[in-house]
CHARMM internal coordinates of N, CA and C (Angstrom, degrees):
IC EDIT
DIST 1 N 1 CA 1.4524
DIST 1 CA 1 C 1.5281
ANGL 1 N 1 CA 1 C 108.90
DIST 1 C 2 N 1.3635
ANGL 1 CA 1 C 2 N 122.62
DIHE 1 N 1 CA 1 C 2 N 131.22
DIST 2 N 2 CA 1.6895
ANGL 1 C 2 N 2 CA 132.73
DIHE 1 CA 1 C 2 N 2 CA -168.41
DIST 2 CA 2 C 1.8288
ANGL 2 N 2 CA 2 C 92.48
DIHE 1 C 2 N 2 CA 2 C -81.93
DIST 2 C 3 N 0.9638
ANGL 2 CA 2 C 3 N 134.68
DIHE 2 N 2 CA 2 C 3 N 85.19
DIST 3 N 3 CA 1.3286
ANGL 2 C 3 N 3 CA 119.10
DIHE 2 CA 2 C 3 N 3 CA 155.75
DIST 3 CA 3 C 1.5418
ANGL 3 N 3 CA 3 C 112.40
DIHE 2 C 3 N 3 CA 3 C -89.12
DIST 3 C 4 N 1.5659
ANGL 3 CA 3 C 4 N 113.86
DIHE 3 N 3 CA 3 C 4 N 146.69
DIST 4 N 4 CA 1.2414
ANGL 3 C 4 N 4 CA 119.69
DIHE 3 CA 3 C 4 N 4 CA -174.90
DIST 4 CA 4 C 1.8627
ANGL 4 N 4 CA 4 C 93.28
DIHE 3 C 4 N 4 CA 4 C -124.01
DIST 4 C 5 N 1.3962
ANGL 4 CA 4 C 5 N 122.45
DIHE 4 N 4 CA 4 C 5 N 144.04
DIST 5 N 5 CA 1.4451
ANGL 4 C 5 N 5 CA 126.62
DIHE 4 CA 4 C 5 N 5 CA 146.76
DIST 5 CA 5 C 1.2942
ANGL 5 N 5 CA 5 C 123.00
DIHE 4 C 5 N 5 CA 5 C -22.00
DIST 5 C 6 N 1.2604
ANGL 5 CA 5 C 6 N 133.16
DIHE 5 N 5 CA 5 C 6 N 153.72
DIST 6 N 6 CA 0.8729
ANGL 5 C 6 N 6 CA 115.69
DIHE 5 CA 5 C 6 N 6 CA -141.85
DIST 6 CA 6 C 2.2058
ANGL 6 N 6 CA 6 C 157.82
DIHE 5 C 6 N 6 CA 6 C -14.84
DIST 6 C 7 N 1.3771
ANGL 6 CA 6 C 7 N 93.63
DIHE 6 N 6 CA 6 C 7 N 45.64
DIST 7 N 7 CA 1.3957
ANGL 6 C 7 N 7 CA 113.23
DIHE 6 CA 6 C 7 N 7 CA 146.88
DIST 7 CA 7 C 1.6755
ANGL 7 N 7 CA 7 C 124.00
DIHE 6 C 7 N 7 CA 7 C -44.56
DIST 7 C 8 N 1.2764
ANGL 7 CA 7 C 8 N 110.76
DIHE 7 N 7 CA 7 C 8 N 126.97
DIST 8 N 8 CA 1.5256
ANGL 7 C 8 N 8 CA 112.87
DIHE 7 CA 7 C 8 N 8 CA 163.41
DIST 8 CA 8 C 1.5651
ANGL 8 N 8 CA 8 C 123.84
DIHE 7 C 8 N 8 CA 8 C -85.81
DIST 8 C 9 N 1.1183
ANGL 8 CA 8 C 9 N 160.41
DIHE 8 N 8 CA 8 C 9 N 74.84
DIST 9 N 9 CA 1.0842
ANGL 8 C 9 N 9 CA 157.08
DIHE 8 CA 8 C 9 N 9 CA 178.57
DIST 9 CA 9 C 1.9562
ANGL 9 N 9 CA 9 C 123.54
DIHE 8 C 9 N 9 CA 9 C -73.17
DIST 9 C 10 N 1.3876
ANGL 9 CA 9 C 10 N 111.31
DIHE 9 N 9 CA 9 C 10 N 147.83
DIST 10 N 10 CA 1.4066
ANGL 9 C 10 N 10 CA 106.91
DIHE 9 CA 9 C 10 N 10 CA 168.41
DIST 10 CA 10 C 1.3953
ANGL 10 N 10 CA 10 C 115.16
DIHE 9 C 10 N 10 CA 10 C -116.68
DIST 10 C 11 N 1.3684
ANGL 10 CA 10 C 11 N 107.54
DIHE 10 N 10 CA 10 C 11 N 105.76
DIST 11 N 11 CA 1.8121
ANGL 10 C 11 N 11 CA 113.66
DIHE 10 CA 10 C 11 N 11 CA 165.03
DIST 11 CA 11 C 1.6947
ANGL 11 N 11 CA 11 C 111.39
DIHE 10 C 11 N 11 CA 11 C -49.31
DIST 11 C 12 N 1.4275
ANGL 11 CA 11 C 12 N 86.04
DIHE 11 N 11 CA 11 C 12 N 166.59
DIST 12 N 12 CA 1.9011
ANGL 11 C 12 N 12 CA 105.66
DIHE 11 CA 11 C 12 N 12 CA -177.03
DIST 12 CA 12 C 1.3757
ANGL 12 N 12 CA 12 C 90.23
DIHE 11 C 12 N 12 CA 12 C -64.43
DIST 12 C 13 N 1.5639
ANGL 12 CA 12 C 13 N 132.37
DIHE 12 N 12 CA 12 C 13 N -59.58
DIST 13 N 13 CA 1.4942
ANGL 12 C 13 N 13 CA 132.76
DIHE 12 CA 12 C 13 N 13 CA -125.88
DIST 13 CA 13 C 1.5946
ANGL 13 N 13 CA 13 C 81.61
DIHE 12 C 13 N 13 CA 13 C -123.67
DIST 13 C 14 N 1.3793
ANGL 13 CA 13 C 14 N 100.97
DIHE 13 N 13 CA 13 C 14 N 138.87
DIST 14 N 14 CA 1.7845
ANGL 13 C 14 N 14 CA 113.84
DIHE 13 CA 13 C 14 N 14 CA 169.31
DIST 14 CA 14 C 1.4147
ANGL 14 N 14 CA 14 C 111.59
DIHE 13 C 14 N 14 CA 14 C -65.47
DIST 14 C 15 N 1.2742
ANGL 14 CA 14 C 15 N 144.54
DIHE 14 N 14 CA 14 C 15 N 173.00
DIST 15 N 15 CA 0.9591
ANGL 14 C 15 N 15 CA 156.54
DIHE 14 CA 14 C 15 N 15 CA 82.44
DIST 15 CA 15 C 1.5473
ANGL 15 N 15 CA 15 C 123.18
DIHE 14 C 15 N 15 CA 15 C -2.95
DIST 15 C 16 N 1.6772
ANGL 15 CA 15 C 16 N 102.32
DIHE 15 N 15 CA 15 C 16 N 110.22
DIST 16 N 16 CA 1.7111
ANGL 15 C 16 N 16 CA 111.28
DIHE 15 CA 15 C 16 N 16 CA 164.96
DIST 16 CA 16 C 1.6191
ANGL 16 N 16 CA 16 C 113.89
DIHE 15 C 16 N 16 CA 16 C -17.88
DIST 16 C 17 N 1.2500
ANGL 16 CA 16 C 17 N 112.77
DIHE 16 N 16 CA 16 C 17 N -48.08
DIST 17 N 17 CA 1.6613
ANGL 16 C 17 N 17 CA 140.45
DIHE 16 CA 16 C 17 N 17 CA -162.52
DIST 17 CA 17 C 1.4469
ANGL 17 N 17 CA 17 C 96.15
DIHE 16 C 17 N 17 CA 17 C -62.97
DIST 17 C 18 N 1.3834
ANGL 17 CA 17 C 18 N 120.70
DIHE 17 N 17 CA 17 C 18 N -52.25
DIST 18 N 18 CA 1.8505
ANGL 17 C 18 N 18 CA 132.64
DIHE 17 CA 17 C 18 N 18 CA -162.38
DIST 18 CA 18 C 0.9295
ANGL 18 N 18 CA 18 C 112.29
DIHE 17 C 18 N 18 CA 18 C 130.76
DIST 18 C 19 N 1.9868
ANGL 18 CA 18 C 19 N 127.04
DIHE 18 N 18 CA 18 C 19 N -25.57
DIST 19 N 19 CA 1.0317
ANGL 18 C 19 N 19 CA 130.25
DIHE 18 CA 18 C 19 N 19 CA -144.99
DIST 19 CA 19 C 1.1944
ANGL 19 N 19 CA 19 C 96.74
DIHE 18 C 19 N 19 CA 19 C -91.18
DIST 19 C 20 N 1.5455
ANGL 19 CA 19 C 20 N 122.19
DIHE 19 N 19 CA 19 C 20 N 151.06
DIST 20 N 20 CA 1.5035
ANGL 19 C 20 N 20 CA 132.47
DIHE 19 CA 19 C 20 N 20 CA 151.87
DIST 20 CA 20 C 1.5052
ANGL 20 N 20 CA 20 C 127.04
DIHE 19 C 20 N 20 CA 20 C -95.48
DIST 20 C 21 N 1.1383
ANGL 20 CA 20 C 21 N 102.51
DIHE 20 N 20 CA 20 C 21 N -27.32
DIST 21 N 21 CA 1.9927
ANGL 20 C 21 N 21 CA 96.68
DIHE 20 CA 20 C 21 N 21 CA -160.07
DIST 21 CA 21 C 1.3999
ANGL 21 N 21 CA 21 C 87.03
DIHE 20 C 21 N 21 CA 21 C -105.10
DIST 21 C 22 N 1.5866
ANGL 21 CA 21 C 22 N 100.87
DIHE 21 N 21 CA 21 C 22 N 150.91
DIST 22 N 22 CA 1.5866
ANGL 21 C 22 N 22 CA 129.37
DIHE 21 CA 21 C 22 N 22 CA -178.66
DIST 22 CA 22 C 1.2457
ANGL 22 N 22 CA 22 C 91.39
DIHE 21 C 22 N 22 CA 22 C -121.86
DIST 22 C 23 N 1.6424
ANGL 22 CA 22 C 23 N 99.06
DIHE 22 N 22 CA 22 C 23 N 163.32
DIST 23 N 23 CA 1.5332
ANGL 22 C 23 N 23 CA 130.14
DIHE 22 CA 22 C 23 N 23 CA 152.08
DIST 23 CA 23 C 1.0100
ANGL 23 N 23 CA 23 C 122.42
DIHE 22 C 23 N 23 CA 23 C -145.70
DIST 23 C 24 N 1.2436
ANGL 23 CA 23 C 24 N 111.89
DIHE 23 N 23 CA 23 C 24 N 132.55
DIST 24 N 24 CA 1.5306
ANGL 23 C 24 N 24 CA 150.05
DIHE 23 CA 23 C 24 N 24 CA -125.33
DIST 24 CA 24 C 2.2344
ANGL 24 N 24 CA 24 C 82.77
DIHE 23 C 24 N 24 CA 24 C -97.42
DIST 24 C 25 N 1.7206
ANGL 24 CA 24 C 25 N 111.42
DIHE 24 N 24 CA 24 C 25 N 104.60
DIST 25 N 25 CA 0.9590
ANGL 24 C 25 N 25 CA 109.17
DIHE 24 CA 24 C 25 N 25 CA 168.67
DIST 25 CA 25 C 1.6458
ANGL 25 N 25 CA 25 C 115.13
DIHE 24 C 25 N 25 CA 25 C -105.25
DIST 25 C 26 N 1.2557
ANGL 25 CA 25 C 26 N 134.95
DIHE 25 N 25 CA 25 C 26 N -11.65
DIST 26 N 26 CA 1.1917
ANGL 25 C 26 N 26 CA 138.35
DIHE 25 CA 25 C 26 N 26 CA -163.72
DIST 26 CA 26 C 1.9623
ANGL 26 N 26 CA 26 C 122.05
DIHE 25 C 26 N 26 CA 26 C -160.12
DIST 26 C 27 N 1.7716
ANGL 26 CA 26 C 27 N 99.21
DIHE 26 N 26 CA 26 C 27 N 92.39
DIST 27 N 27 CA 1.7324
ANGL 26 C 27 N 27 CA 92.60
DIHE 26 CA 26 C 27 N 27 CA -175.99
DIST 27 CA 27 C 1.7460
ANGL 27 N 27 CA 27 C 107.29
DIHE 26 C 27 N 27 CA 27 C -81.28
DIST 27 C 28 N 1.2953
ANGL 27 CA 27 C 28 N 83.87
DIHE 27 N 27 CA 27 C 28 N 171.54
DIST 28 N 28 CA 1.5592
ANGL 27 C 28 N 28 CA 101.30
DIHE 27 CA 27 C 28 N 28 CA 168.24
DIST 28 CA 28 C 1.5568
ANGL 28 N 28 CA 28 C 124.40
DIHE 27 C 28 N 28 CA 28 C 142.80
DIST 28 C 29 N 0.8348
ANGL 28 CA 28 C 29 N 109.82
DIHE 28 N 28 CA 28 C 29 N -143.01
DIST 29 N 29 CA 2.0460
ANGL 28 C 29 N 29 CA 92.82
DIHE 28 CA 28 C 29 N 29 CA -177.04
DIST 29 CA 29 C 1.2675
ANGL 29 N 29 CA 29 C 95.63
DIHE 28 C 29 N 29 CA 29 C -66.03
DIST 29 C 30 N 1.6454
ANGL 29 CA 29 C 30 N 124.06
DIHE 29 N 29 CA 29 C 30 N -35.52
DIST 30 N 30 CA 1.5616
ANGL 29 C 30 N 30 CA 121.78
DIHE 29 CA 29 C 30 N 30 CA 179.11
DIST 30 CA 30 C 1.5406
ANGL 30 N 30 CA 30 C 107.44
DIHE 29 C 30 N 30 CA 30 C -93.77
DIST 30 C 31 N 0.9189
ANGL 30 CA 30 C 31 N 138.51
DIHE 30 N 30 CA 30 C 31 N -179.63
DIST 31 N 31 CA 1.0762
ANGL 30 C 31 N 31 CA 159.09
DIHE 30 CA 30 C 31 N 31 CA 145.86
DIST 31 CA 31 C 1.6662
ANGL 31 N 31 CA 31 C 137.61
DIHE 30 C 31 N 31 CA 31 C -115.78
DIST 31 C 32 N 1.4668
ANGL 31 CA 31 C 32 N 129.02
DIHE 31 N 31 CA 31 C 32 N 118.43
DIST 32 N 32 CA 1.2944
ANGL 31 C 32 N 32 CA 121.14
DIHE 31 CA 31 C 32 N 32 CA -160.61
DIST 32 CA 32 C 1.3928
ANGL 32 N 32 CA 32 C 117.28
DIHE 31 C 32 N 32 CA 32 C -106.57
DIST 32 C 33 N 1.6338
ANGL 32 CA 32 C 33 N 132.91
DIHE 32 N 32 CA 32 C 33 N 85.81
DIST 33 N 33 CA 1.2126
ANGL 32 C 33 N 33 CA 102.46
DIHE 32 CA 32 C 33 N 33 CA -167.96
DIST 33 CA 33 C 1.4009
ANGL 33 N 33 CA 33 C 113.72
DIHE 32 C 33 N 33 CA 33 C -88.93
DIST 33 C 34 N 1.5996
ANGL 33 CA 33 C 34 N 131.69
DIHE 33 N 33 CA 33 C 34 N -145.27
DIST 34 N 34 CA 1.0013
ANGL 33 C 34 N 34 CA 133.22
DIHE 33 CA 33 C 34 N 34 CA -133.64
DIST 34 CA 34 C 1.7204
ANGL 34 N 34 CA 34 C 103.86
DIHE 33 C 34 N 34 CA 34 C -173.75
DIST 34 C 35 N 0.9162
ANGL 34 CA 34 C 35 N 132.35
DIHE 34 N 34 CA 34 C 35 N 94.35
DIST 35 N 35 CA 1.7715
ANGL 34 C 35 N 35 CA 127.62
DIHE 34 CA 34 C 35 N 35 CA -170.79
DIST 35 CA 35 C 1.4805
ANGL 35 N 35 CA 35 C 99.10
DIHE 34 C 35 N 35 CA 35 C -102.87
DIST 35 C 36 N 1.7869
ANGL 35 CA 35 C 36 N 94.96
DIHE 35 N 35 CA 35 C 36 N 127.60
DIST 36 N 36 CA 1.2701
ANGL 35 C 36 N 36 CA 117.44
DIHE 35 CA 35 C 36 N 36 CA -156.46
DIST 36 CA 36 C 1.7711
ANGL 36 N 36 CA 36 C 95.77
DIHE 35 C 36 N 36 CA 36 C -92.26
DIST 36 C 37 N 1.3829
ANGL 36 CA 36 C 37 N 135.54
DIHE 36 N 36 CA 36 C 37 N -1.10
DIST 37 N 37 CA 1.1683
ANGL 36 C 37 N 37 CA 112.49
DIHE 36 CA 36 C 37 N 37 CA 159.74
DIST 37 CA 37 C 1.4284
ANGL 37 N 37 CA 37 C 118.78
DIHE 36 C 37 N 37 CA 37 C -77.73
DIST 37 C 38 N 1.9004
ANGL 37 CA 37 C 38 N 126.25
DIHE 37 N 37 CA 37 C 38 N -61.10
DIST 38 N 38 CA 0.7646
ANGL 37 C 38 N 38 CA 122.42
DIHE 37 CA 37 C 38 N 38 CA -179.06
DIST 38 CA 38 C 1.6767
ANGL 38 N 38 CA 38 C 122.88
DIHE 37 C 38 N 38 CA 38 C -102.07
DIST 38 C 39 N 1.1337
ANGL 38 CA 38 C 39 N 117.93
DIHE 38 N 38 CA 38 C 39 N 47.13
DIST 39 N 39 CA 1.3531
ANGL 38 C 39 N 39 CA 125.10
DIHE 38 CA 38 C 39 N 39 CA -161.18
DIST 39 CA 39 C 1.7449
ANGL 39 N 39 CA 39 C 150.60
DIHE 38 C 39 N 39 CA 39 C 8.44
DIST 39 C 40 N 2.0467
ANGL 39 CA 39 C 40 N 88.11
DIHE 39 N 39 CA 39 C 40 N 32.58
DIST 40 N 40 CA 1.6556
ANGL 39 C 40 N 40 CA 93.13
DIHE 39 CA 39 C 40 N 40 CA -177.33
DIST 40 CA 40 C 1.5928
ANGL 40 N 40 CA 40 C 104.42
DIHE 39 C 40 N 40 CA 40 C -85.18
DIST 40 C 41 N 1.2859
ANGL 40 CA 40 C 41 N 100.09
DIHE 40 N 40 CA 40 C 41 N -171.79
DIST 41 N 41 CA 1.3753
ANGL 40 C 41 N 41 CA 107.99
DIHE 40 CA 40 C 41 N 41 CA 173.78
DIST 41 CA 41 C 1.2507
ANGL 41 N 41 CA 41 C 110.41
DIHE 40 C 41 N 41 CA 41 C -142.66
DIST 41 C 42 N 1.4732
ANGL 41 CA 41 C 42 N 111.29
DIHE 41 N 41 CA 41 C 42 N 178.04
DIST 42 N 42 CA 1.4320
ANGL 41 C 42 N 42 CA 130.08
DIHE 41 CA 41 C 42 N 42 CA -147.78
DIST 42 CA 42 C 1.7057
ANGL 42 N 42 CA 42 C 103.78
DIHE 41 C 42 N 42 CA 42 C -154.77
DIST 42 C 43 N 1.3456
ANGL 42 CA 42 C 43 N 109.95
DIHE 42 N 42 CA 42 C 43 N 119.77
DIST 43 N 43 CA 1.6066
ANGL 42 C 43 N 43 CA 99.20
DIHE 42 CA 42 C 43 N 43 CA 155.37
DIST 43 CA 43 C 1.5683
ANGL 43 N 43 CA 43 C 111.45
DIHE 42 C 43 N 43 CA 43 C -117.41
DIST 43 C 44 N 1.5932
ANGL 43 CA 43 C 44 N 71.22
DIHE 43 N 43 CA 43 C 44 N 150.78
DIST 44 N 44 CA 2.1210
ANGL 43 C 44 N 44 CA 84.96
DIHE 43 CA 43 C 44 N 44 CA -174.24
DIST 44 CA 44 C 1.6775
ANGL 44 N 44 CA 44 C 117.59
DIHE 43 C 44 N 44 CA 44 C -129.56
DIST 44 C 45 N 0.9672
ANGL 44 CA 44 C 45 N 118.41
DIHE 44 N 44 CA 44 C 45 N 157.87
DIST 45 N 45 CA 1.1409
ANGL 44 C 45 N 45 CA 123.24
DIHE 44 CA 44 C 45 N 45 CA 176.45
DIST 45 CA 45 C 1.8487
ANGL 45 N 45 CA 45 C 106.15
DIHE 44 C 45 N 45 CA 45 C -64.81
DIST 45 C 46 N 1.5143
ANGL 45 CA 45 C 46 N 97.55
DIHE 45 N 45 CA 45 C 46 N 133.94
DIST 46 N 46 CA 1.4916
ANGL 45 C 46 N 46 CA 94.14
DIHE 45 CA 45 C 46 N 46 CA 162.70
DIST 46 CA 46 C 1.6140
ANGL 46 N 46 CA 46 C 125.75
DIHE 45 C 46 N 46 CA 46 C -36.42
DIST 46 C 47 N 1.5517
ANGL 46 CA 46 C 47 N 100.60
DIHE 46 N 46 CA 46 C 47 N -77.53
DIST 47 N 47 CA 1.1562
ANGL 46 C 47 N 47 CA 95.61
DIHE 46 CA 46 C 47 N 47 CA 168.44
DIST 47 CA 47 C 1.6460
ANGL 47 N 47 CA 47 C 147.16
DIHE 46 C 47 N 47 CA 47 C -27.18
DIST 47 C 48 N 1.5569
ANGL 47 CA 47 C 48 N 109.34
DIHE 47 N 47 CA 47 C 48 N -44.16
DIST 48 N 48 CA 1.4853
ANGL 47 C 48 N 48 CA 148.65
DIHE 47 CA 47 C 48 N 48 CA -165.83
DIST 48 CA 48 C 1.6341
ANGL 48 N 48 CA 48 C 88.33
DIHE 47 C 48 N 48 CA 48 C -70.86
DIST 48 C 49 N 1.4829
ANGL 48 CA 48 C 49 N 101.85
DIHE 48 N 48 CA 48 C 49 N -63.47
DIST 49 N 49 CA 1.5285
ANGL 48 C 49 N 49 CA 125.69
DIHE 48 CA 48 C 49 N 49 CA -174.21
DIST 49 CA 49 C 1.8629
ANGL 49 N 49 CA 49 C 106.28
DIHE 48 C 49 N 49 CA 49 C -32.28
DIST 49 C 50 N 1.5508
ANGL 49 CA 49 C 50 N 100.15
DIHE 49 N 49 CA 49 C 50 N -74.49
DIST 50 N 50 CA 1.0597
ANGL 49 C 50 N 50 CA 116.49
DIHE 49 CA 49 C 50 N 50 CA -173.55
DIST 50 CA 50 C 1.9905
ANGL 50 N 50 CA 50 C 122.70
DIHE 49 C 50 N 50 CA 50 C -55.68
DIST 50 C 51 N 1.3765
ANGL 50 CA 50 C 51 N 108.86
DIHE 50 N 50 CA 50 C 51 N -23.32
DIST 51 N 51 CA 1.4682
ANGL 50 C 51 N 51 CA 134.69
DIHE 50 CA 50 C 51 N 51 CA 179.23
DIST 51 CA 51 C 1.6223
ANGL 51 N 51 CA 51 C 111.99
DIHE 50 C 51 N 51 CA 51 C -82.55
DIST 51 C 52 N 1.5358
ANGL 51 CA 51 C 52 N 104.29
DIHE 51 N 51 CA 51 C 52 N -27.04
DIST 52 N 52 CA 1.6110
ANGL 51 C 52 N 52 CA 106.32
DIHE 51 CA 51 C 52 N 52 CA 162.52
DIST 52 CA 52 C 1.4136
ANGL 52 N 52 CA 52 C 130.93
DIHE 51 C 52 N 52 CA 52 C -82.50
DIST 52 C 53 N 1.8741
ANGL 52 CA 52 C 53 N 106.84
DIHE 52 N 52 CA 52 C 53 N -22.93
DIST 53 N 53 CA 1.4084
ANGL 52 C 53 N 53 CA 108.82
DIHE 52 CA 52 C 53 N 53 CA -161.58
DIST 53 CA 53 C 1.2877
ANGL 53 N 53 CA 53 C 111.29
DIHE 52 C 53 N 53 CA 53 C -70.02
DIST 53 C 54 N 1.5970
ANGL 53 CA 53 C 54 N 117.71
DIHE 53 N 53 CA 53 C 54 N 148.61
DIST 54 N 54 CA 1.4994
ANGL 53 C 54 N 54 CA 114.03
DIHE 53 CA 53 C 54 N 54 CA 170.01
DIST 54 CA 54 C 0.9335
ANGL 54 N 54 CA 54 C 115.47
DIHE 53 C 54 N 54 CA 54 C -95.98
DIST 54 C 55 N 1.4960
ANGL 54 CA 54 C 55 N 107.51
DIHE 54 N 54 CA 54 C 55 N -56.17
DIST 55 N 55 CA 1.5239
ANGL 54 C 55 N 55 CA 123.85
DIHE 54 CA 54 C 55 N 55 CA 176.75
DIST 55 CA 55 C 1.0182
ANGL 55 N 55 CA 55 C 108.35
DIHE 54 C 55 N 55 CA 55 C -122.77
DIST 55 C 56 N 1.7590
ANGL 55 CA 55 C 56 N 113.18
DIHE 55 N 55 CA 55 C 56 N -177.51
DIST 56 N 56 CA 1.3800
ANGL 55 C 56 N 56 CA 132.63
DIHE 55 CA 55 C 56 N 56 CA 173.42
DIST 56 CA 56 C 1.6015
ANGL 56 N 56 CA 56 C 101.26
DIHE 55 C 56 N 56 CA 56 C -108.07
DIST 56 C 57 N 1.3452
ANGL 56 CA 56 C 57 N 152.88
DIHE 56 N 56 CA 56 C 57 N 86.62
DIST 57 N 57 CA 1.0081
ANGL 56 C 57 N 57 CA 160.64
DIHE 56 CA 56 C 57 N 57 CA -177.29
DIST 57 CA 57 C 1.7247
ANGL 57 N 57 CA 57 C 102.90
DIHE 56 C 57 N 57 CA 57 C -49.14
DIST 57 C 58 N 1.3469
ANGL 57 CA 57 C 58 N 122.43
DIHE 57 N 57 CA 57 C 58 N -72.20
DIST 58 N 58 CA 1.3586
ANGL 57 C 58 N 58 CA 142.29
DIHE 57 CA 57 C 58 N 58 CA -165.48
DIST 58 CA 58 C 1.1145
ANGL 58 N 58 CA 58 C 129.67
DIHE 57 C 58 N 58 CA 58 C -159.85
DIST 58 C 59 N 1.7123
ANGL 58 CA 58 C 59 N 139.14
DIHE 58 N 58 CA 58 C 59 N 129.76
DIST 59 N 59 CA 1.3773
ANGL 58 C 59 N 59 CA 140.79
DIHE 58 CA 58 C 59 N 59 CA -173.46
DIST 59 CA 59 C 0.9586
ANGL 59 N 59 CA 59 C 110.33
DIHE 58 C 59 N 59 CA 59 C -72.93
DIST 59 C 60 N 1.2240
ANGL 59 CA 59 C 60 N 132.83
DIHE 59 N 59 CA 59 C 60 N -174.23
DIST 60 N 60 CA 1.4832
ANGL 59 C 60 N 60 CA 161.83
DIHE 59 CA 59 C 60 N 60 CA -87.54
DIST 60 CA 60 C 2.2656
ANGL 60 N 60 CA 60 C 82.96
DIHE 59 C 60 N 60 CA 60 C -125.31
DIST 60 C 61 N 1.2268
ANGL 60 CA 60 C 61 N 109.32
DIHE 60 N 60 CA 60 C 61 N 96.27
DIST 61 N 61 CA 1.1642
ANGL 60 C 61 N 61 CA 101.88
DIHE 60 CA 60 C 61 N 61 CA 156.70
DIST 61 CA 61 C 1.3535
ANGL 61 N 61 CA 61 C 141.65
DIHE 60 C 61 N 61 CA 61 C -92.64
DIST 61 C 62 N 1.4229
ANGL 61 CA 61 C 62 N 107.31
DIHE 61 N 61 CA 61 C 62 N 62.59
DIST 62 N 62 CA 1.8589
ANGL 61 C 62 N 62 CA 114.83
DIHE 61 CA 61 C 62 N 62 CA -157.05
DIST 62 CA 62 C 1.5059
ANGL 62 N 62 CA 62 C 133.40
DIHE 61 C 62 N 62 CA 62 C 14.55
DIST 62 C 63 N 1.0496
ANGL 62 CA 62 C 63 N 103.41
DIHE 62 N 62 CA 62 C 63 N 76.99
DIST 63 N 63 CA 1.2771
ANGL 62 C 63 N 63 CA 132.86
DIHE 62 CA 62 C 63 N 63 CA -166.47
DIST 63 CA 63 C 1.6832
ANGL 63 N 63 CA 63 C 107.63
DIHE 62 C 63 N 63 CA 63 C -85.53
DIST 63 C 64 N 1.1168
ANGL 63 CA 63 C 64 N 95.84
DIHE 63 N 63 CA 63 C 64 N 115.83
DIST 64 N 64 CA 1.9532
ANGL 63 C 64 N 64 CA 100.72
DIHE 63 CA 63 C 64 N 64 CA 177.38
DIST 64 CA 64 C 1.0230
ANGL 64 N 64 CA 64 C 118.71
DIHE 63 C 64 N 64 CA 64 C -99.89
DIST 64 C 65 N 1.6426
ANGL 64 CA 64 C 65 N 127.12
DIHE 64 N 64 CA 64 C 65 N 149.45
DIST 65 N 65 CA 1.0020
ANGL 64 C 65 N 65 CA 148.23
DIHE 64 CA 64 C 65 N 65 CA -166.80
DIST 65 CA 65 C 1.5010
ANGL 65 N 65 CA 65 C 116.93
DIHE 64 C 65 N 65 CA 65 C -40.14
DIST 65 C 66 N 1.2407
ANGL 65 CA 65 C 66 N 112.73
DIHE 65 N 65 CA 65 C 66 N -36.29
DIST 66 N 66 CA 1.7493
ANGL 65 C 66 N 66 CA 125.88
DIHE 65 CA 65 C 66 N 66 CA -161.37
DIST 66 CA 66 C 1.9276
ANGL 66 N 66 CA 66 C 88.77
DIHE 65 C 66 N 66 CA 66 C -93.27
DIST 66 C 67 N 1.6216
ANGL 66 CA 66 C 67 N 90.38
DIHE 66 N 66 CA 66 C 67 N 147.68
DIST 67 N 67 CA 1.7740
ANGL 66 C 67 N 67 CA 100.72
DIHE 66 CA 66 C 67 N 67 CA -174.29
DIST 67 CA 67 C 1.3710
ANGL 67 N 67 CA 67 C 85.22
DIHE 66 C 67 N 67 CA 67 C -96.16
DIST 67 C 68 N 1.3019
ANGL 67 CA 67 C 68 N 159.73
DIHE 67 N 67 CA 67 C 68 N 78.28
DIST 68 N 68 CA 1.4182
ANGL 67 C 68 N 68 CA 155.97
DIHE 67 CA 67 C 68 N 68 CA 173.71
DIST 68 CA 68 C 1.9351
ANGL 68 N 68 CA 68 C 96.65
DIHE 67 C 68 N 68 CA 68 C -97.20
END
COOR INIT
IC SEED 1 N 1 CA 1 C
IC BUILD
């Protein structure tokens, strides 16, 4: 699966919060997303990562380096 930095994605299972869709703040063997209702985060295993996704919500919204 091509994930790019900031990507939006929708997992199988909601968020405690309600929320579903993530964005994708940090690749690598892990992956860190980011839940766009209440803004915690989560790291996951690549693998793990890829076994939750449903969809691809939205690409790469130029996303800069700084977590502000």
């Amino acid at each position: 699966m091509e994930i790019e930095l900031g990507d939006v994605v929708r997992l199988r299972k909601q968020h405690p919060c309600g929320g579903d869709e993530w964005q994708v703040v940090r690749l690598g063997a892990d992956i860190r997303i980011k839940c766009l209702n209440c803004h915690r985060q989560v790291l996951l295993e690549r693998g793990i990562f890829e076994r939750r996704v449903r969809a691809l919500v939205s690409r790469n919204e130029g996303v800069t380096g700084s977590d502000g």
